[in-house]
C-alpha positions as CSV (number, residue, x, y, z in Angstrom):
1,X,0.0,0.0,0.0
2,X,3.4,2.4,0.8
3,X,4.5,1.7,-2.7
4,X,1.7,2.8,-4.4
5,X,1.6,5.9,-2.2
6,X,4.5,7.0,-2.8
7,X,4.3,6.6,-6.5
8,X,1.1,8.4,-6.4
9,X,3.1,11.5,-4.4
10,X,5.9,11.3,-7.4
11,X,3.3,11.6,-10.0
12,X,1.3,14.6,-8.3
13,X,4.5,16.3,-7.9
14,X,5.7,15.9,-11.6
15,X,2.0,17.1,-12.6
16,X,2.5,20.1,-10.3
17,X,5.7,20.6,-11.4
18,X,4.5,20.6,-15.0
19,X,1.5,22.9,-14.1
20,X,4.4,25.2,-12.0
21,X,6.5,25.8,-15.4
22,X,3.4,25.9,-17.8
23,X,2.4,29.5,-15.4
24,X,6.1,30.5,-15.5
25,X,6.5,30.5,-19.2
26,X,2.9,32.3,-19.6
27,X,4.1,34.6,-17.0
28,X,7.1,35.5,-18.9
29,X,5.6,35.9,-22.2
30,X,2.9,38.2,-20.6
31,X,5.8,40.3,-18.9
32,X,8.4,40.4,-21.6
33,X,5.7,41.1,-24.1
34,X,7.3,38.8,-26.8
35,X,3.8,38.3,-28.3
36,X,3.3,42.3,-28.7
37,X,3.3,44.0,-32.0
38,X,6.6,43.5,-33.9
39,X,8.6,46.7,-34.5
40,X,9.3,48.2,-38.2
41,X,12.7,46.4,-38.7
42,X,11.8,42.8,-37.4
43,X,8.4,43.0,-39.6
44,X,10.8,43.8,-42.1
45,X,13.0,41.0,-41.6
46,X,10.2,38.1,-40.9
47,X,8.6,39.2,-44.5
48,X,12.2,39.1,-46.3
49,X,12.4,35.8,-44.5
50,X,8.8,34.5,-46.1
51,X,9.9,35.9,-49.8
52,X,13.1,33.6,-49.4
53,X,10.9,30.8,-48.2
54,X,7.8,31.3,-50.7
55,X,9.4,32.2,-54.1
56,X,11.3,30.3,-56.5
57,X,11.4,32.5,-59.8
58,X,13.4,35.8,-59.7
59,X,10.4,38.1,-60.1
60,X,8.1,37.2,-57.7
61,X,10.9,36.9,-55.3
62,X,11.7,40.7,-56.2
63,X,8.4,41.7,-56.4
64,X,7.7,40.2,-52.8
65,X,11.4,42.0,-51.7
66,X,9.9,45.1,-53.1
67,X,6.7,45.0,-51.2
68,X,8.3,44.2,-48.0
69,X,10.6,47.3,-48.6
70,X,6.9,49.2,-49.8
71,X,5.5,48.3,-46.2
72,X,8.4,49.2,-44.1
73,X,8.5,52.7,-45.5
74,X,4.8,53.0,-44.6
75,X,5.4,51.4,-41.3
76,X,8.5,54.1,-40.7
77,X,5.7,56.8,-41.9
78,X,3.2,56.1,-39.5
79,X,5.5,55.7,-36.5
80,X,5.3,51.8,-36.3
């Protein structure tokens, strides 16, 4: 009866531990605000990143590069 016990206890405390660093890493996204809107540049960079990854002939690749260039200058406009 001990054994099983004390299996249980490990089990709750590795589901409480999970539950423990689940509310951490929440926590930490909320404060860091990782999640929040990205800034001019690294909206800038992520859609360069989806041209490279989307386009295989030359002009759509530039035409993408140019519209990711297009909506960085507005974002620079209107102040992010």
């Amino acid at each position: 009866m001990r054994g099983s016990q004390r299996g249980l206890s490990s089990l709750g405390l590795l589901v409480v531990l999970a539950l423990a660093i689940a509310a951490g890493y929440y926590a930490y996204k909320a404060v860091s605000g990782e999640d929040a809107t990205l800034s001019c540049g690294s909206a800038f960079t992520a859609c360069m990143q989806k041209c490279r990854r989307t386009t295989t002939e030359a002009p759509a690749a530039q035409a993408c590069q140019e519209a990711c260039q297009r909506d960085q200058a507005a974002c620079e406009r209107g102040g992010k």
